[in-house]
C-alpha positions as CSV (number, residue, x, y, z in Angstrom):
1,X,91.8,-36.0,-57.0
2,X,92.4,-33.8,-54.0
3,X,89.8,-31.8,-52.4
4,X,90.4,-28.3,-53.6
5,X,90.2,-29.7,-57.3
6,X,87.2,-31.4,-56.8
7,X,85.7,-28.2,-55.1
8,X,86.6,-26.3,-58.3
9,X,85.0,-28.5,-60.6
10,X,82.1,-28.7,-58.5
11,X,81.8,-25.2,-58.8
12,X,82.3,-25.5,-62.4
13,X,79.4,-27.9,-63.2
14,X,77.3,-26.2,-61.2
15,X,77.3,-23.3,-63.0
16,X,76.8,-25.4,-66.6
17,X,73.9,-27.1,-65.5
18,X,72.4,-23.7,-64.4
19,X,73.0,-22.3,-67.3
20,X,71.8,-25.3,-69.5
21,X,68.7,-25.6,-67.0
22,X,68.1,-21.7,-68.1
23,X,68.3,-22.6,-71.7
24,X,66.0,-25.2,-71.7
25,X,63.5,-23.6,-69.5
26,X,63.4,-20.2,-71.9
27,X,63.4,-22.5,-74.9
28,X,60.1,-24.1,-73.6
29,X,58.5,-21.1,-73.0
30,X,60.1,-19.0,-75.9
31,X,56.7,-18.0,-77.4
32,X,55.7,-16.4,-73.6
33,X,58.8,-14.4,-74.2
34,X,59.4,-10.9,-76.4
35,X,62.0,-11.6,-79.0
36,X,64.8,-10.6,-76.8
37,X,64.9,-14.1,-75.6
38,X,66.9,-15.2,-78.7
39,X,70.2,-12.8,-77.5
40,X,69.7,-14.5,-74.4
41,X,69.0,-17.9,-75.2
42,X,72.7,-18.0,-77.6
43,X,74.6,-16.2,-74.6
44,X,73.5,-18.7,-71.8
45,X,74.6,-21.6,-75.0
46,X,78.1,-20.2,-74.7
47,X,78.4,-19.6,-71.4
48,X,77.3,-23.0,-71.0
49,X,79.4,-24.4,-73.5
50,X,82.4,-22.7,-71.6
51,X,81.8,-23.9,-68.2
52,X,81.0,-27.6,-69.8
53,X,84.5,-27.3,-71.7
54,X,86.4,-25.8,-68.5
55,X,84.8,-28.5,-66.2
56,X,86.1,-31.8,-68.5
57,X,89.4,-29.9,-68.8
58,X,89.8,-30.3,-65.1
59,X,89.4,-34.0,-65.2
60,X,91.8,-34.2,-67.8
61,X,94.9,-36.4,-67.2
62,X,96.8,-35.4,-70.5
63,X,98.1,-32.5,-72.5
64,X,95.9,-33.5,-75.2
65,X,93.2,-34.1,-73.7
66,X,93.6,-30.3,-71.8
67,X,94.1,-28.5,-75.5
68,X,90.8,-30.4,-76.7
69,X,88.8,-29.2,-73.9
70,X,90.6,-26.0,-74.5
71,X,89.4,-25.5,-78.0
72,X,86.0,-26.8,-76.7
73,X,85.8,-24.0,-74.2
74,X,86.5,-21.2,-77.2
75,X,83.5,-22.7,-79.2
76,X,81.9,-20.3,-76.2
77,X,84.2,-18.4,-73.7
78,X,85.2,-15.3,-76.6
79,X,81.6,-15.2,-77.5
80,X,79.5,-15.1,-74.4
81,X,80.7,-10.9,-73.3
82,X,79.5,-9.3,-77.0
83,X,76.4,-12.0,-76.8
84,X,75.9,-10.1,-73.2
85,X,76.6,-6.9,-74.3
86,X,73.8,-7.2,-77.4
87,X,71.3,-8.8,-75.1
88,X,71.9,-5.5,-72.4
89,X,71.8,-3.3,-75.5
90,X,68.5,-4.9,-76.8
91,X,67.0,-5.0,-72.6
92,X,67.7,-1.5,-73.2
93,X,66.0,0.1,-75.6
94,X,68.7,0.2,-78.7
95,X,67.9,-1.2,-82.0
96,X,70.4,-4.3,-82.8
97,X,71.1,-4.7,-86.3
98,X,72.9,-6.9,-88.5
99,X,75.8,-4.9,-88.5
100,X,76.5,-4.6,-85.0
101,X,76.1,-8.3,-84.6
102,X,78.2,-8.7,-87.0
103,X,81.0,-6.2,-86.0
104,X,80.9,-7.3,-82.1
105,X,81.2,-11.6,-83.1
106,X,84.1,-10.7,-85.6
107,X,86.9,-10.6,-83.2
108,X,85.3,-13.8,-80.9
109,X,85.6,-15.6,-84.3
110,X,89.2,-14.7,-85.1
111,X,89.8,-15.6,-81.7
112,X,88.6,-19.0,-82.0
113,X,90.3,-19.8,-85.5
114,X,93.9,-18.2,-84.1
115,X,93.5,-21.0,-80.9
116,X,92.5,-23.7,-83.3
117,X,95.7,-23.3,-85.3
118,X,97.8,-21.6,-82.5
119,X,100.8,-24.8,-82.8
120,X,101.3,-23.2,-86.2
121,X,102.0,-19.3,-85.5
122,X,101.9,-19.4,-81.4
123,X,100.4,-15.9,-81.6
124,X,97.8,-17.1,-78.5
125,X,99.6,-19.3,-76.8
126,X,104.0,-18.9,-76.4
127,X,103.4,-22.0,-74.1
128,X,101.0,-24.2,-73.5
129,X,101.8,-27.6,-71.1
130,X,100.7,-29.3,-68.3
131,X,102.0,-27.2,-65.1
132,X,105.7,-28.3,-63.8
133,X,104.9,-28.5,-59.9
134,X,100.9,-29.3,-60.1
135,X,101.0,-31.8,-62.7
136,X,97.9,-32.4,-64.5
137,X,95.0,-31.0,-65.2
138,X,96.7,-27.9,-63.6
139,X,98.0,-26.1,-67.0
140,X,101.2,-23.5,-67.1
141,X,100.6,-21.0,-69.9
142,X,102.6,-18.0,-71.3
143,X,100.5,-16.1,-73.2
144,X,100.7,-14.6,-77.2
145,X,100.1,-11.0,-78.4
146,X,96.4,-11.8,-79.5
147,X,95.6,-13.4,-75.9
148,X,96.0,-9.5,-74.5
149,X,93.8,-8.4,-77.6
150,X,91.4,-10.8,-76.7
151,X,91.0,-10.3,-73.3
152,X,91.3,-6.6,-73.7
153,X,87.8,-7.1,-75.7
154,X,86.3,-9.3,-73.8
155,X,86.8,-7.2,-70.9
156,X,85.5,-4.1,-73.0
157,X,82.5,-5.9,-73.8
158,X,81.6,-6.8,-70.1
159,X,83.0,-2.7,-68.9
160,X,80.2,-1.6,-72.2
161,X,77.3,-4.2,-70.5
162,X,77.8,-2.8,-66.9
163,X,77.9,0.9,-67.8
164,X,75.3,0.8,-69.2
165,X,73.2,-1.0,-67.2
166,X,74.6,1.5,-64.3
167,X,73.7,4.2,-66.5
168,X,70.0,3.4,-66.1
169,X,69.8,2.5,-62.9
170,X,68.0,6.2,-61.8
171,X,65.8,6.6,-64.4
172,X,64.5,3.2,-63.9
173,X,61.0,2.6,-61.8
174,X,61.6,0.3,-58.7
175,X,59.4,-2.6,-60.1
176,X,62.0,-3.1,-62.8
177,X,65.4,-2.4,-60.3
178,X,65.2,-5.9,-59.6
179,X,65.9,-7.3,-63.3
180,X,68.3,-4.2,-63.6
181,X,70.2,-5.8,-60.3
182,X,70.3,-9.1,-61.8
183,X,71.8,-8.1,-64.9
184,X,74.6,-5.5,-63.2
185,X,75.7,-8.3,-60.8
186,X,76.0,-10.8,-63.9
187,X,78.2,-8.5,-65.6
188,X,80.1,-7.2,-62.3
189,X,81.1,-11.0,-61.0
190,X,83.2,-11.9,-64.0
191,X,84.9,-8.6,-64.2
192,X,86.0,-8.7,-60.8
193,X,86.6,-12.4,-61.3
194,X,88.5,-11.8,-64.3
195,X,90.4,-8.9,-63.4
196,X,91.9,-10.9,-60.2
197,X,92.9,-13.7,-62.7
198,X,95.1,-11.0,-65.1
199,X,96.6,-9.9,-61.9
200,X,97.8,-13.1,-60.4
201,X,95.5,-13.4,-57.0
202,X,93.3,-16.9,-58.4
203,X,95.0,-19.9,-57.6
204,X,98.1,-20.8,-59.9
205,X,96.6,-22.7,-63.4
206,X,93.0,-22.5,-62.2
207,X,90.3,-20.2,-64.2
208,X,88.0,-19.2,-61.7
209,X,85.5,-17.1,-63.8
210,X,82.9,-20.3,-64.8
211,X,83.1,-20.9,-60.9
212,X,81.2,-17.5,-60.4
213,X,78.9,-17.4,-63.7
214,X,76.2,-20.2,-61.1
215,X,75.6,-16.9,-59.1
216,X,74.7,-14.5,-62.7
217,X,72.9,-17.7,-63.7
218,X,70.6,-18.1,-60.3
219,X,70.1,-14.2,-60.6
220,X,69.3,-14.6,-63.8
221,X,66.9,-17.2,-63.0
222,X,65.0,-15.4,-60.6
223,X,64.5,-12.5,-62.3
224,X,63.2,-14.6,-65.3
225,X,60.7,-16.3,-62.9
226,X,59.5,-13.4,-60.7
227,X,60.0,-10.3,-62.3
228,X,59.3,-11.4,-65.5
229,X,62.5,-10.1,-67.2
230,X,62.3,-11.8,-70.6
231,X,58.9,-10.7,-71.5
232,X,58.0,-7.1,-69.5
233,X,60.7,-4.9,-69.3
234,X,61.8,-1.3,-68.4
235,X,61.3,1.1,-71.6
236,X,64.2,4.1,-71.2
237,X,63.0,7.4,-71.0
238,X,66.0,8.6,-73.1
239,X,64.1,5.8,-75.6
240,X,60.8,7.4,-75.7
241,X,62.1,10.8,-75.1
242,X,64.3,10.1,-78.8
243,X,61.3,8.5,-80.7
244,X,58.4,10.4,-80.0
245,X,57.3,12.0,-83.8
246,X,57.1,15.2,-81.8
247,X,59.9,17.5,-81.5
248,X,60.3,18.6,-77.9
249,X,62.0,21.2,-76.0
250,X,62.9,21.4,-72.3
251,X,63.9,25.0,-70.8
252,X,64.9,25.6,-67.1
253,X,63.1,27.8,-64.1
254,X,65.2,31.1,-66.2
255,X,64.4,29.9,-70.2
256,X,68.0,28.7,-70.7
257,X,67.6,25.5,-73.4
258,X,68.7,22.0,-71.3
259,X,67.3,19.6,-73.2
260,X,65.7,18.4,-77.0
261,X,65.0,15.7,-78.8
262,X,65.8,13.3,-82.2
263,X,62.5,15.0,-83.9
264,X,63.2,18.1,-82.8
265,X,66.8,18.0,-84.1
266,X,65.1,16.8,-87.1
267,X,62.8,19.5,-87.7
268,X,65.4,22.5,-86.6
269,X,68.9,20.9,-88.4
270,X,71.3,24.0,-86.9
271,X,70.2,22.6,-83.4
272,X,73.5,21.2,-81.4
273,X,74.2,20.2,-78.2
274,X,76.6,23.8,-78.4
275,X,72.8,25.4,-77.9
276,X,72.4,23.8,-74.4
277,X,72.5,26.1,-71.4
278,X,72.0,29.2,-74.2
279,X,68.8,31.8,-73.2
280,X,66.5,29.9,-75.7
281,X,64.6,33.7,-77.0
282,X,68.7,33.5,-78.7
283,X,68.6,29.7,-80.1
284,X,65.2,30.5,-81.4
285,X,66.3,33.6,-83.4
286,X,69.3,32.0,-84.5
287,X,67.3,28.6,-85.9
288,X,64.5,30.9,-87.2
289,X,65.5,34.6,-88.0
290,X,62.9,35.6,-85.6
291,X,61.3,36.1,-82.6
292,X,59.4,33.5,-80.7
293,X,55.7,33.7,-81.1
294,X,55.3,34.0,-77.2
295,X,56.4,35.5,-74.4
296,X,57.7,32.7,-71.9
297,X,57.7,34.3,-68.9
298,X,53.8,35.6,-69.6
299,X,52.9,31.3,-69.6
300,X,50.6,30.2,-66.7
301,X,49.7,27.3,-67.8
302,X,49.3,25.4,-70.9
303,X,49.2,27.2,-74.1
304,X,48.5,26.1,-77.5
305,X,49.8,28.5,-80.8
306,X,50.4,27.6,-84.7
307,X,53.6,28.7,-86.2
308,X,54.7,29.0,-89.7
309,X,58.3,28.2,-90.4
310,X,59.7,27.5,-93.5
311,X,57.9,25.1,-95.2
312,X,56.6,23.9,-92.6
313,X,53.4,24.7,-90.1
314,X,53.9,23.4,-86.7
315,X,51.3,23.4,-83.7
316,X,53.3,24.9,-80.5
317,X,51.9,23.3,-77.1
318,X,53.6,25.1,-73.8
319,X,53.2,23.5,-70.9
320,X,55.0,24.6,-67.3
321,X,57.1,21.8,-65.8
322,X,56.1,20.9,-62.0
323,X,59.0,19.4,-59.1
324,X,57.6,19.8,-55.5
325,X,54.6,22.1,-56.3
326,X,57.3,24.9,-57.8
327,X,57.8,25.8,-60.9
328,X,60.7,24.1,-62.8
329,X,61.3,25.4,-66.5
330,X,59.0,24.7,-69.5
331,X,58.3,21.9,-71.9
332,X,57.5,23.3,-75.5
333,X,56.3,20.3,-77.6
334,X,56.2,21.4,-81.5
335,X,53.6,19.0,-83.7
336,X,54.3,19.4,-87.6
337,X,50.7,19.6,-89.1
338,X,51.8,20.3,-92.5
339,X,50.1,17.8,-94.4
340,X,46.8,18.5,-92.3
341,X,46.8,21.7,-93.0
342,X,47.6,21.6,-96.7
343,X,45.0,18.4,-96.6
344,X,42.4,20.8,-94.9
345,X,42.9,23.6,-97.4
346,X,42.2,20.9,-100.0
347,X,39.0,19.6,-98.4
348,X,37.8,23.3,-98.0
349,X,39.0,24.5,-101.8
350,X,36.6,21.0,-102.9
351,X,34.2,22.2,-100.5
352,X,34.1,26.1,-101.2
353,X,35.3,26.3,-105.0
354,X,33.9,25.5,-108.2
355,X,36.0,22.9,-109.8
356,X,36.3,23.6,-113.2
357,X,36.0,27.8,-112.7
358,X,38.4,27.9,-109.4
359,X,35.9,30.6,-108.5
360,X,33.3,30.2,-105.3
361,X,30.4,27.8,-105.5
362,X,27.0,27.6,-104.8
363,X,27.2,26.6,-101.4
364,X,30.1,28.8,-100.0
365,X,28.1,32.2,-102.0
366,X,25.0,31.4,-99.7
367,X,27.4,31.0,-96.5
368,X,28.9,34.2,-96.8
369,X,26.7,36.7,-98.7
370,X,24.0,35.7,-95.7
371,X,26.6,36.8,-93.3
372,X,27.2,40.3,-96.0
373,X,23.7,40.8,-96.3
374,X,23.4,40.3,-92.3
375,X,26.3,42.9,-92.0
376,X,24.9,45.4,-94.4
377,X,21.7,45.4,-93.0
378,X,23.8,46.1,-89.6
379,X,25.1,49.4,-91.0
380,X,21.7,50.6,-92.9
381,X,23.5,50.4,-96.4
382,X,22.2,48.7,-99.5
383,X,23.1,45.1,-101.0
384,X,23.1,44.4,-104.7
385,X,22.5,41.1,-106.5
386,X,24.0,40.4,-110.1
387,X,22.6,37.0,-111.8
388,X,23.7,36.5,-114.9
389,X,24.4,33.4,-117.8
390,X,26.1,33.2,-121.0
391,X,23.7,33.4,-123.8
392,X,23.0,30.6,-126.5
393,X,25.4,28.5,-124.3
394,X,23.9,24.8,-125.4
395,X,24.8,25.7,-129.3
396,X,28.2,26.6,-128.2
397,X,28.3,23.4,-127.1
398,X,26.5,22.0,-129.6
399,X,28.5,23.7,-132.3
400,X,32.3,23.3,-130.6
401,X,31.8,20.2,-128.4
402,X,31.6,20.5,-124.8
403,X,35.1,20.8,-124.3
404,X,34.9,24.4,-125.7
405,X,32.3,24.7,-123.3
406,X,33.7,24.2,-120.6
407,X,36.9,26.4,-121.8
408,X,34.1,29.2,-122.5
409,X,33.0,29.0,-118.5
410,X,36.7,29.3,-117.8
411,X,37.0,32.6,-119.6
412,X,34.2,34.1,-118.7
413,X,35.0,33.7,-115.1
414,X,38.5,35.1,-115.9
415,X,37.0,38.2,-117.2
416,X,35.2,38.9,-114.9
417,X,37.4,37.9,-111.8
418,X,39.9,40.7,-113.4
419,X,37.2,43.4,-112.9
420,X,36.3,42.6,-109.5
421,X,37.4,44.2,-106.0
422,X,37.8,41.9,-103.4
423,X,35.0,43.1,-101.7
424,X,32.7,41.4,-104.5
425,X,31.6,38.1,-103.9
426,X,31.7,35.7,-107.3
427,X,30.6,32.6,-107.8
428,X,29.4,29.8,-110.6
429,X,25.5,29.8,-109.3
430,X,25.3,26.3,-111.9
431,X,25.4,25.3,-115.4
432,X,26.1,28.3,-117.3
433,X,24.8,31.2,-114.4
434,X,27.1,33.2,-112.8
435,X,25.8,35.4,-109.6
436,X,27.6,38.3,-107.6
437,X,27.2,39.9,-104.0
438,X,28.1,43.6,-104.0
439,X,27.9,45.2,-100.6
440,X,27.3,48.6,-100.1
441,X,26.4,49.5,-104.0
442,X,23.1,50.8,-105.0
443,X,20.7,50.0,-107.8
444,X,22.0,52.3,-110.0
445,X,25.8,51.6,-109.2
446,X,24.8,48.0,-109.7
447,X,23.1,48.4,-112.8
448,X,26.2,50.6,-114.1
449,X,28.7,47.4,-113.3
450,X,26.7,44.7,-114.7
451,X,26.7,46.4,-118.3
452,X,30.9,47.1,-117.9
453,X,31.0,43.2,-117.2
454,X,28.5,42.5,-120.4
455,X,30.9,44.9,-122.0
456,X,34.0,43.3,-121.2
457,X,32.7,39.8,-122.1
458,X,31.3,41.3,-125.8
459,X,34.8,42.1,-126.2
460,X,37.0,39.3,-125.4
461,X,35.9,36.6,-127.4
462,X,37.2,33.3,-126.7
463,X,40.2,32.0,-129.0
464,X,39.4,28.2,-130.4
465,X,41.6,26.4,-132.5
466,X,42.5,29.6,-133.7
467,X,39.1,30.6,-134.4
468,X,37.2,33.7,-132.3
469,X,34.1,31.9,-130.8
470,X,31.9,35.2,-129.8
471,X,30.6,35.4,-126.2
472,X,27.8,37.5,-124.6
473,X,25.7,37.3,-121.6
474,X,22.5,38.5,-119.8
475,X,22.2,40.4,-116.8
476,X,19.4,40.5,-114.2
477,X,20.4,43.1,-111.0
478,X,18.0,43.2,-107.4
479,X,18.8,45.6,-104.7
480,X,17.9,45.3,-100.8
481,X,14.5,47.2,-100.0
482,X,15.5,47.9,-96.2
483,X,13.0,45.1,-94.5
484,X,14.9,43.8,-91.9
485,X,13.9,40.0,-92.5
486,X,14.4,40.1,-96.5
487,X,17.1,37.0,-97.5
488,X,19.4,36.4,-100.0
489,X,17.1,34.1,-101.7
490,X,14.6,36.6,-102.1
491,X,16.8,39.2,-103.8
492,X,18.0,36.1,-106.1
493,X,14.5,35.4,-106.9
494,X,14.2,39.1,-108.2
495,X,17.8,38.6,-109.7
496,X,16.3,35.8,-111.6
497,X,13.1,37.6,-112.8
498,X,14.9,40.5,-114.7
499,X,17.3,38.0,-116.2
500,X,15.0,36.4,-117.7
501,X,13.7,39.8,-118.9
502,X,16.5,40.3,-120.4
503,X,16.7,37.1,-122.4
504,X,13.4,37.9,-123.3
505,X,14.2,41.2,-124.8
506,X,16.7,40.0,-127.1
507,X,19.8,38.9,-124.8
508,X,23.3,40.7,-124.8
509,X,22.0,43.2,-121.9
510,X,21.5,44.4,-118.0
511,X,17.5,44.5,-116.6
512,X,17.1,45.9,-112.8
513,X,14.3,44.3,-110.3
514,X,12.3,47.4,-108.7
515,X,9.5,46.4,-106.4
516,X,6.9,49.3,-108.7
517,X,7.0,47.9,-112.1
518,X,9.0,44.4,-110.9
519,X,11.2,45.0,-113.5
520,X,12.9,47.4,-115.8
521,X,12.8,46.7,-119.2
């Protein structure tokens, strides 16, 4: 064995024990590792299993015993560039799924099976023998149609791995450039060292790619070790940009649109990347059919607004961009708060409305005929109070079951709901008691719409089963007497006295609170 050959399969060796030494040491301490580790663990197996192959091959004396070796080193070589280029994809950021494993180790496994059985079809091989001048284990080849496929894919794989590796190199923060460096320099040695190979400038029957993998493999090593590449690495910017939930929008110094996001897309579907560079007051009015809700150049600083579009209600936040203490463009960051809102409308309907009724409850008639009453007293005019309650409402459900009941409350709120402005305040007080706030109305006025509400309930009686179940109801009306610290509950309180006047005069009609006789009867 000369000298030069045994330098080469020095070489060789070298660089399988590194990488087996790498796969043992990441197997031990797999569970310290994110799950990236896997990718990494089955490329450095095929690498490894490539150099091992390639380094018997070279002690080879026979052209058997070079083809076994041969097929040894294809259990690994075809497979180790699309194992790299997952791994790179996965260090960066993109989601690897079944299918692109799948679709990148198809052609490595034809590969293999077309070597295997090459003496039957020679599509790989044209010639395969031990070299004419050399001798063995020096091999002279001539190479088949799927050789070039092959190593136009392996090549790709390893171009795919470095580009985009280089394609991340600015965005990256300097405590990760050193894994980054590691990774471009084990993809860039076996291009180069591959590319010299197809055109002719490596020795005559050598391979001298698995003499270069030891230097990836020591990189690799190091940056495993020091920089902690398997189990804290560099999240992309592009990454997080493309999966925040929030739509975002980036605008330069003069409002032109230069950037957006996945979400955003999402959320606006006529957005393109035809819309970049375009004054974004004109993308906005084409996505929307109108204007935007603020004026950009107005924006000092940040700026929050609510937007309805669509279906959908979105909370705007503005915010100016900073680069060297100037101003740079805007980011515009839209949050969809459509189930909030609609869940906050809910809470406040349960809240606010009567359930069965859909008409105000107790609690929000206090709330806002204090703030009325407050206003009224404000501008000097009167306040009325209407109390009133169904009459003989326990035989009705007695009589028809409390289902009917219930229906009867329903009605009699729908009556009356029809007669009102929307100035009047209505609300279920409880049980069977109805009470209303009318601003600015007098005694009289008051008075004069309780008995068109008793009328209109007298009249409509409620349809059951095809049966008319009669309705009528009793009316007690209170009026403000000017005293600045008089309350709603004392005009109820008076309310409540002359309704129960009226029940006591027979039911079926209106009795008004005066402070001189307390009540009218």
């Amino acid at each position: 064995m000369d000298s030069k050959l045994a330098a080469y399969i020095t070489l060789v060796c070298t660089s399988a024990v590194l990488n087996l030494s790498i796969l043992v040491y990441t197997y031990w301490r797999r569970h310290y590792y994110t799950n990236i580790a896997n990718l990494f663990m089955w490329n450095t197996l095929t690498s490894m299993i490539y150099c091992f192959g390639y380094a018997f091959s070279l002690i080879s004396t026979s052209l058997e015993q070079l083809r076994f070796w041969n097929i040894v080193q294809y259990v690994g070589m075809p497979f180790f560039p699309p194992l790299g280029l997952l791994f790179v994809m996965q260090y960066l950021g993109y989601k690897i799924t079944r299918k692109r494993i799948i679709a990148l180790l198809t052609m490595p496994c034809f590969t293999f099976l077309i070597n295997v059985t090459n003496e039957s079809h020679h599509f790989y091989y044209r010639i395969y023998d031990i070299h004419s001048v050399l001798g063995a284990p020096y091999s002279e080849i001539e190479y088949g149609a799927w050789f070039a496929v092959h190593n136009i894919y392996i090549f790709s794989c390893m171009l795919a791995a470095l580009l985009l590796l280089l394609s991340r190199w600015k965005e990256t923060v300097s405590v990760y450039r050193s894994q980054l460096f590691a990774l471009i320099c084990g993809q860039l040695l076996p291009i180069v060292t591959a590319f010299l190979l197809f055109i002719g400038v490596t020795p005559d029957g050598i391979d001298p790619v698995p003499m270069v993998i030891w230097f990836s493999s020591v990189l690799y090593l190091w940056s495993i070790t020091s920089s902690r590449m398997l189990s804290i690495m560099p999240v992309a910017k592009e990454t997080i940009f493309n999966s925040m939930n929030d739509g975002v929008i980036v605008l330069n110094d003069t409002y032109q649109l230069i950037e957006y996001n996945q979400a955003c897309k999402i959320m606006f579907s006529e957005l393109d990347r035809s819309t970049l560079g375009q004054p974004f007051d004109q993308v906005w009015y084409m996505l929307t059919d109108q204007s935007f809700p603020v004026q950009l150049d107005t924006i000092s600083d940040k700026l929050n607004v609510t937007i309805h579009q669509a279906n959908y209600i979105y909370q705007l936040r503005i915010s100016m961009l900073q680069q060297s203490n100037n101003n740079s463009g805007l980011l515009i960051i839209f949050t969809d708060i459509t189930e909030l809102h609609t869940l906050q409308q809910k809470l406040e309907h349960q809240a606010y409305y009567d359930d069965l009724t859909q008409i105000y409850n107790r609690r929000a008639f206090f709330q806002k005929s204090e703030q009325s009453l407050m206003k009224a007293k404000g501008e000097l005019s009167s306040f009325v109070i209407i109390l009133f309650d169904i009459d003989l409402f326990k035989k009705v459900n007695d009589t028809y079951g409390h289902q009917t009941g219930d229906q009867m409350l329903v009605h009699v709120a729908q009556i009356c709901k029809a007669e009102m402005g929307e100035h009047i305040l209505f609300a279920r007080y409880g049980g069977e008691e109805f009470i209303l706030a009318l601003p600015g109305y007098t005694l009289a006025e008051g008075e004069k719409f309780a008995n068109y509400l008793r009328f209109c309930i007298e009249q409509k009686p409620l349809v059951e089963n095809g049966k008319l179940v009669s309705v009528t109801s009793s009316f007690g009306v209170s009026v403000t007497t000017g005293a600045v610290e008089e309350t709603i509950y004392q005009l109820l309180q008076k309310a409540d006295e002359a309704l129960y006047a009226a029940k006591r005069a027979g039911r079926n009609q209106v009795r008004v609170f005066t402070e001189k006789y307390e009540f009218v009867e």
